[in-house]
N, C-alpha and C positions, 0 to 999 in steps of 0.2 A: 680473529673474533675479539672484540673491544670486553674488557673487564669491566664488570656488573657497576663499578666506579666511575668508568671512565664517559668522558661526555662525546667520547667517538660512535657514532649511530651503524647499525649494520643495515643495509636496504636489504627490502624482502624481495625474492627474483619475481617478478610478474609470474611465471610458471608457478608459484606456488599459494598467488592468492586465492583465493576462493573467487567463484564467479557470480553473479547477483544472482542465478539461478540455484546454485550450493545453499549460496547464503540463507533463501528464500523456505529451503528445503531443511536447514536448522532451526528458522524461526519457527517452521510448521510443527516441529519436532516437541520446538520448545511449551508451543501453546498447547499439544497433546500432551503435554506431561501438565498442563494443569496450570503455566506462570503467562498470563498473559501478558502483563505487564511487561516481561522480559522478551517475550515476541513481539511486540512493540517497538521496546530496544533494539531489537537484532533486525528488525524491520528499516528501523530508522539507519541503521548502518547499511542498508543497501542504497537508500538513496543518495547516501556521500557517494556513492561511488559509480551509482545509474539514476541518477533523479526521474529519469525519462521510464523508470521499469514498473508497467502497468499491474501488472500481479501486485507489487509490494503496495500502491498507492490505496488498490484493490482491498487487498486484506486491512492497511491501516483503516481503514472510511469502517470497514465491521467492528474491527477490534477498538477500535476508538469508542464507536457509541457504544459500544458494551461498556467499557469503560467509566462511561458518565462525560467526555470530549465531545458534546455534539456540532460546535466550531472546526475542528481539528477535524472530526469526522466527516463532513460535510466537502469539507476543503478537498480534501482525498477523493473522495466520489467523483465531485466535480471533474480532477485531474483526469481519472480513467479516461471520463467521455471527450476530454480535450485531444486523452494519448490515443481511445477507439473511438471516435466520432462516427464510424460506419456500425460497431456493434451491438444488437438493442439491450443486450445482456448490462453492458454498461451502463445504458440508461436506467434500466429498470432493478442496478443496486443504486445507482442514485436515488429512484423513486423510492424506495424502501430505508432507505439511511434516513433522507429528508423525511418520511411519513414521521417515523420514531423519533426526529430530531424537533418533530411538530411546525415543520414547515411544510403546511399541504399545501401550496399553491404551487409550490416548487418542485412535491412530489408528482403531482399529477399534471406538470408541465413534462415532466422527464417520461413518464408513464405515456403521454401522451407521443412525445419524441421516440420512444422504443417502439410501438404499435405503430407506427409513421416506416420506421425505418424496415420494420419486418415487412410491412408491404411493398416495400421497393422504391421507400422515399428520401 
């Protein structure tokens, strides 16, 4: 074990990192205790390590425009339907992000793609 001085690094064994799912699962923790901002944070450290993890993009696009993010917010939503392009669910937090982000045309383009997709489109 390198001393707290020294510029020798210990790696951390892959079996003991956390999984983007753990990860996801502290951030939830973190916003039920009241810090959104810091579910944010813990949010944003999942996707160094799974950019591709639908949940985290999920939760930032809400937690964002709660925020006052509606750029940031927007971007996230978008991603879901890129990561679920089959699930209307996805669309239609995009349609709800974009409505509150006061882009309707974008909302009820998405809104329009969910109801599309529910019926087998």
């Amino acid at each position: 074990m390198p001393l707290p001085w020294s510029s020798e690094t210990t790696e951390i064994p892959e079996s003991d990192m956390a999984t983007p799912d753990e990860l996801y699962d502290e951030a939830t923790a973190i916003k039920d205790g009241g810090d959104l901002e810091g579910a944010v944070a813990k949010l944003k450290e999942i996707l160094e390590v799974d950019p591709n993890h639908a949940l985290t993009h999920s939760a930032l696009g809400v937690h964002l425009q709660k925020l006052g993010h509606p750029e940031e917010a927007v971007k996230h939503a978008r991603r879901v339907t890129e990561l679920e392009p089959t699930d209307p669910f996805s669309f239609t937090q995009l349609s709800v992000i974009c409505m509150r982000c006061g882009l309707i045309q974008e909302a009820e383009d998405a809104m329009a793609r969910a109801r599309e997709i529910q019926m087998g489109g």
